[in-house]
C-alpha positions in Angstrom: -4.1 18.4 -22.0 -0.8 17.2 -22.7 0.7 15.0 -20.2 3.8 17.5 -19.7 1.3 19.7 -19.4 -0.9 17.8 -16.6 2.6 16.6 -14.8 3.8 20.0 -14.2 0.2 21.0 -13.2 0.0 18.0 -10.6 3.9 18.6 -9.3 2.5 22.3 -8.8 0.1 21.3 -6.7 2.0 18.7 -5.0 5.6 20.1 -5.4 7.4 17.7 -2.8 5.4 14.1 -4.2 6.8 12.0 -6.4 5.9 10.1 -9.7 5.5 6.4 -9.0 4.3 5.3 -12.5 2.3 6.2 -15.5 0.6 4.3 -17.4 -1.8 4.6 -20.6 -5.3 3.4 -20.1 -8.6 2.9 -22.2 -11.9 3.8 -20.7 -14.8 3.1 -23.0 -12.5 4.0 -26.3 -10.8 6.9 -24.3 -7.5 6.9 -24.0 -5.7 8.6 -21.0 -3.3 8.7 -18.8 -3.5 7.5 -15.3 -0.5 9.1 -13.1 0.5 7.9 -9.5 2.1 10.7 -7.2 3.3 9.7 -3.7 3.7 12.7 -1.3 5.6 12.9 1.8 3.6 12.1 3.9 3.3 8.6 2.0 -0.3 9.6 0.7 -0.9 8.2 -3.0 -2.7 10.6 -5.4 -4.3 9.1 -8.6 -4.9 11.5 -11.7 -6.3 10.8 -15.3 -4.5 13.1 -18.1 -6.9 12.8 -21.2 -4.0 10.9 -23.9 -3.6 14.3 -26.5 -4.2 13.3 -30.4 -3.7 15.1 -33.6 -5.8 14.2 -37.0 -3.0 15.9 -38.6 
């Protein structure tokens, strides 16, 4: 998933949180990227977005 695509998924989901930082990350040769959201209550929510590649 692209992460435009996973941001606007997450915002859905939590539509009044906020992005706190993004950052790309390797896991065992996978790259992704881990996104911080804080809602209002003041809750953090962590999510992984798989990095997208082309071989093109």
């Amino acid at each position: 998933m692209p992460l435009p695509d996973g941001l606007t998924q997450a915002l859905t989901q939590h539509p009044n949180a906020t992005i706190e930082s993004i950052e790309l990350e390797d896991k065992d040769g996978v790259l992704y990227w881990e996104v911080e959201l804080k809602d209002e209550q003041g809750n953090d929510i962590e999510f992984d977005v798989p990095a997208a590649h082309s071989d093109d």
